[in-house]
ZALO-799734 format. One record per atom (N, C-alpha, C): residue number from 1; residue in one letter; chain; atom name; x, y, z. Coordinates in Angstrom, 3 decimals, padded with zeros to 6 digits. Layout:
seq,type,mol,atom,px,py,pz
NUM,A,A,CA,X,Y,Z
...
# end
This chain:
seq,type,mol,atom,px,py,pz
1,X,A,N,-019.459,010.561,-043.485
1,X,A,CA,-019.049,011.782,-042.798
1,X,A,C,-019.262,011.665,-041.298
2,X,A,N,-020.547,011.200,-041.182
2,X,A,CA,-020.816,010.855,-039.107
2,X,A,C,-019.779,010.211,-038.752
3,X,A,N,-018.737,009.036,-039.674
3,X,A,CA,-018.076,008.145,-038.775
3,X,A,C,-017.031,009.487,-038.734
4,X,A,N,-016.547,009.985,-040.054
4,X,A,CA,-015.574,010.547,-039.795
4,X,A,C,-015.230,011.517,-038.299
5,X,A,N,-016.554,012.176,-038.195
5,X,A,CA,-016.353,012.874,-037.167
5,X,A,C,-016.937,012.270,-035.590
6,X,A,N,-016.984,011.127,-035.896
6,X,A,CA,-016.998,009.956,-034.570
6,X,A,C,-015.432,010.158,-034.155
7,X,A,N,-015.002,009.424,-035.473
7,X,A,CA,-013.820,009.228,-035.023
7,X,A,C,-012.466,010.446,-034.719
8,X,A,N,-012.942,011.699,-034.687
8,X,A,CA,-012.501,012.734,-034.723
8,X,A,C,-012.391,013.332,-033.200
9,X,A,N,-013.487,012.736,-032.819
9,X,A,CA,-014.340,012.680,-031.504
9,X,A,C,-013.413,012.074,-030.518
10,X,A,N,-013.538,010.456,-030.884
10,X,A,CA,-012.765,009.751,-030.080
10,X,A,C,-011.210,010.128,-030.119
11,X,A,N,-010.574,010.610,-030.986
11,X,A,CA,-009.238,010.794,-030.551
11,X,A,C,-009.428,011.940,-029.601
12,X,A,N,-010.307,013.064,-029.598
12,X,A,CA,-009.905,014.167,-028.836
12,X,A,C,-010.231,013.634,-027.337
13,X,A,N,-010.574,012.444,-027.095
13,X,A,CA,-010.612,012.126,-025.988
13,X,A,C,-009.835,012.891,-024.941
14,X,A,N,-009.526,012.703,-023.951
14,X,A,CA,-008.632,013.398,-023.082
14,X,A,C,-008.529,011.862,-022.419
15,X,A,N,-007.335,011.784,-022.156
15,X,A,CA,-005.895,010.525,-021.749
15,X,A,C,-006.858,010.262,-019.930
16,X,A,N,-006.843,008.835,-019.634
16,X,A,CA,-007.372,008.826,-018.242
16,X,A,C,-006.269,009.410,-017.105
17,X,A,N,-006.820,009.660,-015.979
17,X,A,CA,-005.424,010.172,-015.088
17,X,A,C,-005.178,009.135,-014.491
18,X,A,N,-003.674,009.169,-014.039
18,X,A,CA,-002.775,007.866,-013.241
18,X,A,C,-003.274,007.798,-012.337
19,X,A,N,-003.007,006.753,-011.707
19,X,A,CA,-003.461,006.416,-010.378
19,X,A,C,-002.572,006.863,-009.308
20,X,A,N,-003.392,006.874,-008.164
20,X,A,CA,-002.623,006.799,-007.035
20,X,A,C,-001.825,006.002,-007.008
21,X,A,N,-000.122,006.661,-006.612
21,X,A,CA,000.690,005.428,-006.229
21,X,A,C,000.489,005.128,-004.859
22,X,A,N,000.044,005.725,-003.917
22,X,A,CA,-000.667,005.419,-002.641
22,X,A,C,-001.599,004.309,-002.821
23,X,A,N,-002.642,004.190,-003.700
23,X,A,CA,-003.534,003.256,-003.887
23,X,A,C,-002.658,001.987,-004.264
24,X,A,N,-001.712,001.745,-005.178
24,X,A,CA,-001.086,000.695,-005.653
24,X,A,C,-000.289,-000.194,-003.979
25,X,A,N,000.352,000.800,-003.400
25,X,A,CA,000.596,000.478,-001.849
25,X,A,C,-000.468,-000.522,-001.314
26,X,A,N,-001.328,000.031,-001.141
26,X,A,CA,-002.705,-000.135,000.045
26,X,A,C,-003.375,-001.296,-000.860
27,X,A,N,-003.038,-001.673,-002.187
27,X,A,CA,-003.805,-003.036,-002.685
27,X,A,C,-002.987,-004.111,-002.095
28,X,A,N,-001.776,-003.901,-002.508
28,X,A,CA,-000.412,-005.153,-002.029
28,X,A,C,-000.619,-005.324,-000.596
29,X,A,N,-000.654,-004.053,000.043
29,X,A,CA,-001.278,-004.404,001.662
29,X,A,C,-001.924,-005.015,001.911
30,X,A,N,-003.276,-005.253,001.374
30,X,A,CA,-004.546,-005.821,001.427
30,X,A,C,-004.882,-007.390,001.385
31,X,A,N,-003.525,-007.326,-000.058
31,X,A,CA,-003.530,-008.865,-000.492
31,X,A,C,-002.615,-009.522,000.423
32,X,A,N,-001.394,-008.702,000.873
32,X,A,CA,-000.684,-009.391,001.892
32,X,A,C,-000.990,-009.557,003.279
33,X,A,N,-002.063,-008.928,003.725
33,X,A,CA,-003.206,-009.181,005.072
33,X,A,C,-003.922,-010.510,004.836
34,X,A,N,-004.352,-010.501,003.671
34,X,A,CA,-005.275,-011.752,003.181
34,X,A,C,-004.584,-012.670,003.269
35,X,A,N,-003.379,-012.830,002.565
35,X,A,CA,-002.123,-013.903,002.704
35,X,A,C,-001.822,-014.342,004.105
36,X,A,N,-001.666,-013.601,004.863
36,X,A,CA,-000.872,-013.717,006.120
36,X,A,C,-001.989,-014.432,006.911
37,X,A,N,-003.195,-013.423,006.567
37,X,A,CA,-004.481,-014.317,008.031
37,X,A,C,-004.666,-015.613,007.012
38,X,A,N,-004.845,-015.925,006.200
38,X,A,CA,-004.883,-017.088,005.591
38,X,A,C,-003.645,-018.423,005.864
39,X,A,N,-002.236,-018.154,006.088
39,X,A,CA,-001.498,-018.921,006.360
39,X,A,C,-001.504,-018.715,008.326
40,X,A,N,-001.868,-017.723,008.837
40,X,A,CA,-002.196,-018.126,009.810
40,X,A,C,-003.161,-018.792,010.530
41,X,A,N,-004.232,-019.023,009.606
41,X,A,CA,-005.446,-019.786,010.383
41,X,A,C,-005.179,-021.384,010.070
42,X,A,N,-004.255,-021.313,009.100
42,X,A,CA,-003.714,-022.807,008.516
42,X,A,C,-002.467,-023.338,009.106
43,X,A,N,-001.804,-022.594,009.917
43,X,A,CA,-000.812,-023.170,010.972
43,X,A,C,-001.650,-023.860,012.218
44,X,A,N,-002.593,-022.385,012.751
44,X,A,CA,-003.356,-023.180,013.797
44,X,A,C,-003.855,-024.019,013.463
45,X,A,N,-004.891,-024.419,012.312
45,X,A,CA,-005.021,-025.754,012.084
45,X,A,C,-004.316,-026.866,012.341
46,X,A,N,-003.711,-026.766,011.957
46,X,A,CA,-001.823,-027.897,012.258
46,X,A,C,-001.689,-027.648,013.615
47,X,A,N,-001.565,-026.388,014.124
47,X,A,CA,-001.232,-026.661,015.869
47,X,A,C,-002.435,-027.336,016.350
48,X,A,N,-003.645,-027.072,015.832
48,X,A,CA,-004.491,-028.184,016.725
48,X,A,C,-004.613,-029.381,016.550
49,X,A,N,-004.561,-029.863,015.159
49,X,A,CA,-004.039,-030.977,014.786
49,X,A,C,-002.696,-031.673,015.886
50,X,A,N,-002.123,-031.018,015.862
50,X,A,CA,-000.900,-031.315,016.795
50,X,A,C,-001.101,-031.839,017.973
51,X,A,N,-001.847,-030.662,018.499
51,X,A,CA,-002.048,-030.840,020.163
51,X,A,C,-003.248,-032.310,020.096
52,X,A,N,-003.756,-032.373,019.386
52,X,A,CA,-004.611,-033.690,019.240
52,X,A,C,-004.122,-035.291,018.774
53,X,A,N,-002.971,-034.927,018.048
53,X,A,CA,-002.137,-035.985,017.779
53,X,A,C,-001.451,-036.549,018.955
54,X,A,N,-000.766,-034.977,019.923
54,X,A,CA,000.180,-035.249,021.133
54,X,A,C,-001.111,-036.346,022.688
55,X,A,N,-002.327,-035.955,022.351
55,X,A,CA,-003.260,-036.401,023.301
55,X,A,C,-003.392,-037.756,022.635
56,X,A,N,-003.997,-038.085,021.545
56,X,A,CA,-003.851,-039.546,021.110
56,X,A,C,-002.622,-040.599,021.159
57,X,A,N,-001.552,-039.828,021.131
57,X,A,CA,-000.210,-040.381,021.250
57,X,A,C,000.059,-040.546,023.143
58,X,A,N,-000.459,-039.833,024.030
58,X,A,CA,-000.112,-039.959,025.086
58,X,A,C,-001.013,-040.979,025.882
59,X,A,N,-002.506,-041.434,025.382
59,X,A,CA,-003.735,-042.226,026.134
59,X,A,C,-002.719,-043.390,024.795
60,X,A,N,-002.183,-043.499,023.802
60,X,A,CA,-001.925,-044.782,023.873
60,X,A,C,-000.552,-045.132,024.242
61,X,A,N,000.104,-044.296,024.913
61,X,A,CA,001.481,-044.761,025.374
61,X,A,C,000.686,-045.147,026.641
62,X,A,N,-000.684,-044.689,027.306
62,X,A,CA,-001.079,-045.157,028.861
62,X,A,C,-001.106,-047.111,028.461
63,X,A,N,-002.452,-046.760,027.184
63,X,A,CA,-002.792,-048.319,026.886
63,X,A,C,-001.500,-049.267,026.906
64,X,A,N,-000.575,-048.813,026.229
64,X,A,CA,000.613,-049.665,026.233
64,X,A,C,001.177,-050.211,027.427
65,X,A,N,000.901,-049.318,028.338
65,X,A,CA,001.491,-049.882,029.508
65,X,A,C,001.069,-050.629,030.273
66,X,A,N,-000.558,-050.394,030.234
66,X,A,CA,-001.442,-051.279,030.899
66,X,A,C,-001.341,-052.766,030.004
67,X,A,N,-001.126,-052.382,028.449
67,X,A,CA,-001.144,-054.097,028.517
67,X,A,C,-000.278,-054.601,028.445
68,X,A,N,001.057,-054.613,028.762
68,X,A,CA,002.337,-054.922,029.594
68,X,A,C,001.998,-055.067,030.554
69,X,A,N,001.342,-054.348,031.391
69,X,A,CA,000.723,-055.065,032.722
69,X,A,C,000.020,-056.167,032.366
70,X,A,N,-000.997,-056.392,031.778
70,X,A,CA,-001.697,-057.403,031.536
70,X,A,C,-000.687,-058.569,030.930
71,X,A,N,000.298,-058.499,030.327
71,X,A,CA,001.134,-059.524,029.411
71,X,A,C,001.821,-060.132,030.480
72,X,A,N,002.491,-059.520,031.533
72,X,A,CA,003.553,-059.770,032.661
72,X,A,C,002.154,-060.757,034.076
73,X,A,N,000.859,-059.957,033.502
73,X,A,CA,000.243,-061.021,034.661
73,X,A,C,-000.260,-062.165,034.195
74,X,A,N,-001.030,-062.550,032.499
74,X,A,CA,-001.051,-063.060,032.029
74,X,A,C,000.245,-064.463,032.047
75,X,A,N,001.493,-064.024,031.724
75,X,A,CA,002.707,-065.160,031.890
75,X,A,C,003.075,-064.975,033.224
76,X,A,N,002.563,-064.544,034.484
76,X,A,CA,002.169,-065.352,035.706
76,X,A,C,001.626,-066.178,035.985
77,X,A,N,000.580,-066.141,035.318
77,X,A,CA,-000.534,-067.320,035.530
77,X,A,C,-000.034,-068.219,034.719
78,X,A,N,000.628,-068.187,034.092
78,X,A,CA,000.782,-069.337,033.048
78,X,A,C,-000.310,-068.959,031.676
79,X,A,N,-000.746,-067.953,031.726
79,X,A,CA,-001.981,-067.820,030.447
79,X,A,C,-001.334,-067.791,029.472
80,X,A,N,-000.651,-068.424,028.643
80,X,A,CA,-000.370,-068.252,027.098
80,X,A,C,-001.426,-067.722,026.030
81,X,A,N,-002.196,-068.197,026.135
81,X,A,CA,-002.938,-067.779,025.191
81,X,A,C,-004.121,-066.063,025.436
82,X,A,N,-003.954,-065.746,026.835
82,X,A,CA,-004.649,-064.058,026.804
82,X,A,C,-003.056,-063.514,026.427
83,X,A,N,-001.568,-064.133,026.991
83,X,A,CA,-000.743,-063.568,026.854
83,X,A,C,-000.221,-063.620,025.061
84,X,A,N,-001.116,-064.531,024.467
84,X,A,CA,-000.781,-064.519,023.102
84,X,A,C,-001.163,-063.296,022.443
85,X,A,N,-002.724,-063.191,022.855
85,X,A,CA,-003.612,-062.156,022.321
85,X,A,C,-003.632,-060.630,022.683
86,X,A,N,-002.990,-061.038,023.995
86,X,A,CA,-002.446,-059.329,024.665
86,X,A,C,-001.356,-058.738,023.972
87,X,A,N,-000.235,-059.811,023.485
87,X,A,CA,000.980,-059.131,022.331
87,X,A,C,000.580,-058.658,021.095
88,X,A,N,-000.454,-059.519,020.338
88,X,A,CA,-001.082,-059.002,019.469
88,X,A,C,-001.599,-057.936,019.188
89,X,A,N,-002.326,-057.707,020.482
89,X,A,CA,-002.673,-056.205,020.599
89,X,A,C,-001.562,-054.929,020.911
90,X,A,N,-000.841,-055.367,021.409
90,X,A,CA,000.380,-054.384,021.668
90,X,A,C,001.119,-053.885,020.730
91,X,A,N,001.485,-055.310,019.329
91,X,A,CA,002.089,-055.008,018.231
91,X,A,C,001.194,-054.018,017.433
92,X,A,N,-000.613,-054.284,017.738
92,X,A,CA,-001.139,-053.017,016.650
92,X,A,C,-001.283,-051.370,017.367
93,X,A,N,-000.934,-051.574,018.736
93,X,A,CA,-000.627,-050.267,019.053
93,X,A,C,000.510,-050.194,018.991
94,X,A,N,001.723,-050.669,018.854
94,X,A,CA,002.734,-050.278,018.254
94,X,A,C,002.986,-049.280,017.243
95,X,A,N,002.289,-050.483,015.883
95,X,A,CA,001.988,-049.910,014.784
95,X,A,C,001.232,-048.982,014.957
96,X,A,N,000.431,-048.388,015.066
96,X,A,CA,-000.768,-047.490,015.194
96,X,A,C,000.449,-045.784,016.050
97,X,A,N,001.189,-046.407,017.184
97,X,A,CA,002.155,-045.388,017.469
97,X,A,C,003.032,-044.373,016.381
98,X,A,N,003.648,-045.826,015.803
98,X,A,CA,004.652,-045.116,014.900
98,X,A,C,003.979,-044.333,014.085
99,X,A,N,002.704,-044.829,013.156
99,X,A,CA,002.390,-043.877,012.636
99,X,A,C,001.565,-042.493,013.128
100,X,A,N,001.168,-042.742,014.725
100,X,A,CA,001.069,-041.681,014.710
100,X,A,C,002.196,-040.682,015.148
101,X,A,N,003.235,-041.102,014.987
101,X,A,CA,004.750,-039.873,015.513
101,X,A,C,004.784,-039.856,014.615
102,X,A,N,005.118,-040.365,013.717
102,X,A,CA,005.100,-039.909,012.172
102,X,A,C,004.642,-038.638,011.220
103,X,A,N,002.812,-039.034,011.474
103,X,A,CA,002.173,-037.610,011.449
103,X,A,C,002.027,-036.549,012.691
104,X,A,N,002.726,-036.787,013.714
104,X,A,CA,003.023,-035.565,014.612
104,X,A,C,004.463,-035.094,013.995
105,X,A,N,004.950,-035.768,013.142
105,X,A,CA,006.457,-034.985,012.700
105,X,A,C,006.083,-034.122,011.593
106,X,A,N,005.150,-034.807,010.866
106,X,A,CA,005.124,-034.231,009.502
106,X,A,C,004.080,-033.082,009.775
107,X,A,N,003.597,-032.755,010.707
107,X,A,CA,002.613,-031.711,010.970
107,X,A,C,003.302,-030.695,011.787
108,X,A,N,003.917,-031.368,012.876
108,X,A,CA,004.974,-030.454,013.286
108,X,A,C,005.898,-029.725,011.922
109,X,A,N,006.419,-030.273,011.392
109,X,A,CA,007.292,-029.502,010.341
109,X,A,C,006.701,-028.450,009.199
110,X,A,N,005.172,-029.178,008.974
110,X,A,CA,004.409,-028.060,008.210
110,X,A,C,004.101,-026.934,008.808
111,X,A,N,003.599,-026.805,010.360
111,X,A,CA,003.305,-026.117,010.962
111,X,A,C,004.520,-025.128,011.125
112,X,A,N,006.127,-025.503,011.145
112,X,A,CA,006.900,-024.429,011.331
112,X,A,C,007.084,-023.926,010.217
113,X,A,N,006.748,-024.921,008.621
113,X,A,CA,006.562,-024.061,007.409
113,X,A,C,005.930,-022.353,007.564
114,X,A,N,004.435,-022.983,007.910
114,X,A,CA,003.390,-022.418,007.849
114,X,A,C,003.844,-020.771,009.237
115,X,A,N,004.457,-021.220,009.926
115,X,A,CA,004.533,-019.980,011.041
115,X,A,C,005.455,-019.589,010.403
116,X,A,N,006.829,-020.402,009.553
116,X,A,CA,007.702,-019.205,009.676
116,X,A,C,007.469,-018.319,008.340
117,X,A,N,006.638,-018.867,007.341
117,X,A,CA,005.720,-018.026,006.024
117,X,A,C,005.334,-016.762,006.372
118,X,A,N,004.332,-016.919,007.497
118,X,A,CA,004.086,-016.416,008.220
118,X,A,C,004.292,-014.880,008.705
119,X,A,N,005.894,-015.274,009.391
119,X,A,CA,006.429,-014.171,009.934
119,X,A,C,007.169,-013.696,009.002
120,X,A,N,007.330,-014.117,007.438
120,X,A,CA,007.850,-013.186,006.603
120,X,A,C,006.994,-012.326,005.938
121,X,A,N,005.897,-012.793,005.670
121,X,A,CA,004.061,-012.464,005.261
121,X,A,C,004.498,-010.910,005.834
122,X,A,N,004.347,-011.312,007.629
122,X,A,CA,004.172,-010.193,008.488
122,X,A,C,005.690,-009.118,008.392
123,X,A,N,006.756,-009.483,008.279
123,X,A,CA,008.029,-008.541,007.755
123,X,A,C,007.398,-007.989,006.356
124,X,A,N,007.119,-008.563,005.358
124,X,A,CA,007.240,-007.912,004.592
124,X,A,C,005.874,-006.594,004.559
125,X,A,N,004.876,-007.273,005.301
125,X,A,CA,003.878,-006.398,005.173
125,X,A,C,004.004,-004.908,006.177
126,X,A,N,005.503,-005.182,007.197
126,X,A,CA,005.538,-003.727,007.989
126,X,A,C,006.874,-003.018,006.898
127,X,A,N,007.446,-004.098,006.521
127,X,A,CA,008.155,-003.280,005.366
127,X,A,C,007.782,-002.378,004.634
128,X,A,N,006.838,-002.465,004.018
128,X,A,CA,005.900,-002.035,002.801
128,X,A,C,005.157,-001.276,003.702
129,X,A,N,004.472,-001.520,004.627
129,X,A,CA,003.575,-000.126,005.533
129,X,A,C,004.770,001.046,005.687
130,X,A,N,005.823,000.438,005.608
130,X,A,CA,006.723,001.830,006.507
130,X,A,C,007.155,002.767,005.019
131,X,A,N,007.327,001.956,004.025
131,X,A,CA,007.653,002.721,002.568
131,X,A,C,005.958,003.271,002.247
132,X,A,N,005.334,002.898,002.509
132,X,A,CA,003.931,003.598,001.890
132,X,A,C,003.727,004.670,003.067
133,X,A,N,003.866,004.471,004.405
133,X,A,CA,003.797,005.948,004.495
133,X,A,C,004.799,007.121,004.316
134,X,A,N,005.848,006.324,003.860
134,X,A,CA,007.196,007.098,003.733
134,X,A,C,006.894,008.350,002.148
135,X,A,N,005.976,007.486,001.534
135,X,A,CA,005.937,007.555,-000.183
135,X,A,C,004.893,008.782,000.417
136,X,A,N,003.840,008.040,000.965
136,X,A,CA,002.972,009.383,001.635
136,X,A,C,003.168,010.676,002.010
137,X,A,N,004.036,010.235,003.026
137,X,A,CA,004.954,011.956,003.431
137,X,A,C,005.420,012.614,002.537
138,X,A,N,006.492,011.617,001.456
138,X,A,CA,006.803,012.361,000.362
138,X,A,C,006.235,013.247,-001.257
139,X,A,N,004.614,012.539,-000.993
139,X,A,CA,004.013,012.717,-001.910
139,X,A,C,003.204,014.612,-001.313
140,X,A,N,002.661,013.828,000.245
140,X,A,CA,002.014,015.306,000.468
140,X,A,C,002.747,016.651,000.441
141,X,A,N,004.311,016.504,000.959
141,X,A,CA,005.713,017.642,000.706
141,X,A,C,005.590,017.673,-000.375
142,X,A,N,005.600,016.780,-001.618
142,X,A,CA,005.805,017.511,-002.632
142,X,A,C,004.344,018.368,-003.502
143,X,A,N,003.697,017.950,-002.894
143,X,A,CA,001.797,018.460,-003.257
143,X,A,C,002.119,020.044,-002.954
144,X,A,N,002.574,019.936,-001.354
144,X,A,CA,002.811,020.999,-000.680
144,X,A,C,003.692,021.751,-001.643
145,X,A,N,004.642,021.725,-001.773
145,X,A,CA,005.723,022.293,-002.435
145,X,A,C,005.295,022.782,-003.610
146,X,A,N,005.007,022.197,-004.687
146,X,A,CA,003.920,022.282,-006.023
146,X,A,C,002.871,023.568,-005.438
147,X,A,N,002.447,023.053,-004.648
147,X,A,CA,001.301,024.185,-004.706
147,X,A,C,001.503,025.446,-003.948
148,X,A,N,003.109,025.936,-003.498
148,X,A,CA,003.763,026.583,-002.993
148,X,A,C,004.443,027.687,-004.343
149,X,A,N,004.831,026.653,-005.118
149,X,A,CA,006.102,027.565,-005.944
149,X,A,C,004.488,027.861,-007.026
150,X,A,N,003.734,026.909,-007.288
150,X,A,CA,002.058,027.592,-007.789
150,X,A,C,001.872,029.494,-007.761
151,X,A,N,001.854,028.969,-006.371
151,X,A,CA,001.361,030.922,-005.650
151,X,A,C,002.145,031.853,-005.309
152,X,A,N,003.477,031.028,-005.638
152,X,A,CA,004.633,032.139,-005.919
152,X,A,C,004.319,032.414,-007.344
153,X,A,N,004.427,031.594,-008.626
153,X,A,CA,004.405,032.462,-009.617
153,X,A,C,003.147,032.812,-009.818
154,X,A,N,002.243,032.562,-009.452
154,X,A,CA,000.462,033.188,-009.360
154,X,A,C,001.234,034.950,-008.987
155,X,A,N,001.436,035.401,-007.626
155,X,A,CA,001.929,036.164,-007.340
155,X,A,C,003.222,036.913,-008.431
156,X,A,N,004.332,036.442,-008.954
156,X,A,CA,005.354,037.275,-009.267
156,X,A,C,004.455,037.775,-011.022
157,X,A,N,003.434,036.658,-011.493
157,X,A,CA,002.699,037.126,-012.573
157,X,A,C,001.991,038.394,-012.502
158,X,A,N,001.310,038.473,-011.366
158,X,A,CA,000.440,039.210,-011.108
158,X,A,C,000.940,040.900,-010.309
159,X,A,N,002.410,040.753,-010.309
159,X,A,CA,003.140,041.637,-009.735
159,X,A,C,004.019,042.213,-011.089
160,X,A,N,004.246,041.645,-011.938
160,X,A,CA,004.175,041.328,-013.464
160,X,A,C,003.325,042.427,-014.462
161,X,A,N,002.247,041.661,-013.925
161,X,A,CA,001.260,042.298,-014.637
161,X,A,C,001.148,044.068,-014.240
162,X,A,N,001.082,044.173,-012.433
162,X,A,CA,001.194,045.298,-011.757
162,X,A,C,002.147,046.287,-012.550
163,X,A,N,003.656,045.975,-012.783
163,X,A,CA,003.868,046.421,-013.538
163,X,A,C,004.055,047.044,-015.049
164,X,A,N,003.010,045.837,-015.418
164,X,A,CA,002.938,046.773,-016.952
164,X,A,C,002.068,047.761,-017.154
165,X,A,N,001.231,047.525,-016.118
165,X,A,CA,-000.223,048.145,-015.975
165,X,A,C,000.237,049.850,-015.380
166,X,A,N,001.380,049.688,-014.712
166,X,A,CA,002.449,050.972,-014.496
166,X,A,C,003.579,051.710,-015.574
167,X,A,N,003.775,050.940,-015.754
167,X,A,CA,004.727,051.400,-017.095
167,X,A,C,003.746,051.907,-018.356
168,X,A,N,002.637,050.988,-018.299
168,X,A,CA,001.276,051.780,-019.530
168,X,A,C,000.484,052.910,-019.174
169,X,A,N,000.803,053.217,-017.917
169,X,A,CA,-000.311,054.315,-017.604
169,X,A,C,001.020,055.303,-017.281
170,X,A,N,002.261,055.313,-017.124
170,X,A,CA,003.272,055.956,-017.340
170,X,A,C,003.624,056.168,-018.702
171,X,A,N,003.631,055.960,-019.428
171,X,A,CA,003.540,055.907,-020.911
171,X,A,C,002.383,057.093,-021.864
172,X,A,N,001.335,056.434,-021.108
172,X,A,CA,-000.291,057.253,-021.422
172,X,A,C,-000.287,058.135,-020.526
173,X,A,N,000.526,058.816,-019.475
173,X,A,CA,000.663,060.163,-019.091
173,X,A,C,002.117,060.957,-019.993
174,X,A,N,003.157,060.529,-019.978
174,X,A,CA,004.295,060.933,-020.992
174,X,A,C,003.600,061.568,-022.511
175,X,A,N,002.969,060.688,-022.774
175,X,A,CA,002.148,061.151,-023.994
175,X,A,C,001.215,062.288,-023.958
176,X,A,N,000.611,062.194,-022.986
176,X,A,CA,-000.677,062.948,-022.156
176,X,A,C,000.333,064.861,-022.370
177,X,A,N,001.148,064.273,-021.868
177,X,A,CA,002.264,065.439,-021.768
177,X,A,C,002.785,066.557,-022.730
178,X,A,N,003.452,065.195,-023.685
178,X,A,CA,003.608,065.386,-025.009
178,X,A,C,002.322,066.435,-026.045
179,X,A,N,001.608,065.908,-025.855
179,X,A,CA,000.453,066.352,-026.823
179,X,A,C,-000.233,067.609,-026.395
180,X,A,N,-000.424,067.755,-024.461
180,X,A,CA,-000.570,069.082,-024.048
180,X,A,C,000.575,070.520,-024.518
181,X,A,N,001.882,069.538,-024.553
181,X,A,CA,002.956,070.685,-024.770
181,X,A,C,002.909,071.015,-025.947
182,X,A,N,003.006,070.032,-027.066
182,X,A,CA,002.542,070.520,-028.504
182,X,A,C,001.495,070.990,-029.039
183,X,A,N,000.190,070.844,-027.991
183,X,A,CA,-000.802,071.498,-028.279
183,X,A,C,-000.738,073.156,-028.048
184,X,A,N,000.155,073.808,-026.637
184,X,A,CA,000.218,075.232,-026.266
184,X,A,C,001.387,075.731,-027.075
185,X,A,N,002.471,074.939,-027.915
185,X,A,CA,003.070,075.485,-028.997
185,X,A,C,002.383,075.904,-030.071
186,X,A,N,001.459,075.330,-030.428
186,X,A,CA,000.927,075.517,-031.647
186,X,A,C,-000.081,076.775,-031.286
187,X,A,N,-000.832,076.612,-030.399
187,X,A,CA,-001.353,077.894,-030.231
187,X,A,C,-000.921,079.160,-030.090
188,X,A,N,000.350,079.662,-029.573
188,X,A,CA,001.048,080.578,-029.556
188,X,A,C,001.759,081.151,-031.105
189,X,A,N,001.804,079.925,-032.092
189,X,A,CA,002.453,079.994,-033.333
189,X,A,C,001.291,080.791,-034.210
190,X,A,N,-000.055,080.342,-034.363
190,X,A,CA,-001.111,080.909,-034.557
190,X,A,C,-001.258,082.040,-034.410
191,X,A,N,-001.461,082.644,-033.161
191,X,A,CA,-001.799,083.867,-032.662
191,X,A,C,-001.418,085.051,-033.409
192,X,A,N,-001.910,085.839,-034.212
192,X,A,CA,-001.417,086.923,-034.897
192,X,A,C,-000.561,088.115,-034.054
193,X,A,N,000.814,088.719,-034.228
193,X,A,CA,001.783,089.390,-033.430
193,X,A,C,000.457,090.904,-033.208
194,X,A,N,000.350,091.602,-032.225
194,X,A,CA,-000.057,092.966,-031.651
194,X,A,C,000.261,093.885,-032.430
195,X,A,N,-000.697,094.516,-033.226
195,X,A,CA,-000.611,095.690,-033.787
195,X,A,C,-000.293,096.979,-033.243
196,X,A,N,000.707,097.428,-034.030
196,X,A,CA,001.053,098.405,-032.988
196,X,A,C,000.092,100.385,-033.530
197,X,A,N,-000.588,100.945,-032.355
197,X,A,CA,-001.325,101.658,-032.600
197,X,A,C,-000.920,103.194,-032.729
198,X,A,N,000.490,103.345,-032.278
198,X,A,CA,000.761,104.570,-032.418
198,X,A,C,001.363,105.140,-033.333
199,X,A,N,001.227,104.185,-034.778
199,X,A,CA,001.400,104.805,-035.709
199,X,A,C,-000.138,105.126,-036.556
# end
């Protein structure tokens, strides 16, 4: 019998209330703030990456030149062999160049990934600000409104009521009436007719 009326219990629960659709707004906001500063701190990464690639790439385009200087004075002198070892070195800054333009391309290109993510992150998130306060306005007008046509019929009830409360005490005087008038009929019907004395 206890479960029975456990469970008698639990259905009469009362249903949870909905949520704010304002609140459902302002989470997606939240997460799309998080999104956005998150792909933006990861572009700058890449732009500094960048700007550090463009500085390593520019002190060895200097080196390069200096040892072309050195190669051109080297086969002045007749030095073959510093001029052997000076090409050698030139071919691994070569190599060492290409790959680093390489990863200045491929960072460059992530980086315009990453900004132009970015600036859709940021569209979509004034998109969605401008419909959530739009939903806002429309929610408080209609609160407003609701709790408008509320105290109109609060009022036409109670004007309602005014009148029955008139029509019943119009009623309970009609009657009032009634019962006085049938009461001074009846007394007159009663009354025994005047004897007459001069006979």
């Amino acid at each position: 019998m206890a479960s029975l009326f456990g469970l008698f219990k639990r259905r009469r629960r009362r249903p949870a209330a909905p949520e704010d659709p304002i609140a459902a707004f302002d989470a997606l906001l939240d997460q799309l703030d998080r999104q956005g500063a998150e792909v933006r701190r990861s572009a700058a990464a890449l732009l500094a990456s960048r700007g550090e690639l463009q500085r390593h790439q520019a002190k060895s385009e200097r080196q390069r030149q200096e040892i072309n200087e050195r190669i051109q004075t080297a086969a002045g002198r007749g030095d073959a062999r510093a001029e052997q070892v000076l090409r050698r070195d030139l071919d691994l800054m070569e190599r060492g160049a290409r790959a680093t333009e390489a990863s200045l391309v491929k960072v460059e290109a992530d980086a315009q990934v990453l900004l132009e993510l970015a600036r859709d992150l940021q569209e979509q998130t004034d998109t969605l600000r401008e419909e959530r306060n739009s939903a806002r306005v429309r929610r408080d007008a209609e609160q407003l409104v609701t709790g408008a046509i509320q105290e109109r019929s609060a009022r036409i009830q109670q004007a309602l009521a005014v009148d029955a409360a008139r029509d019943e005490l119009e009623r309970a005087h009609a009657l009032a009436e009634i019962v006085r008038e049938d009461a001074g009929l009846s007394g007159n019907a009663a009354a025994p007719p005047p004897r007459d004395r001069t006979r």
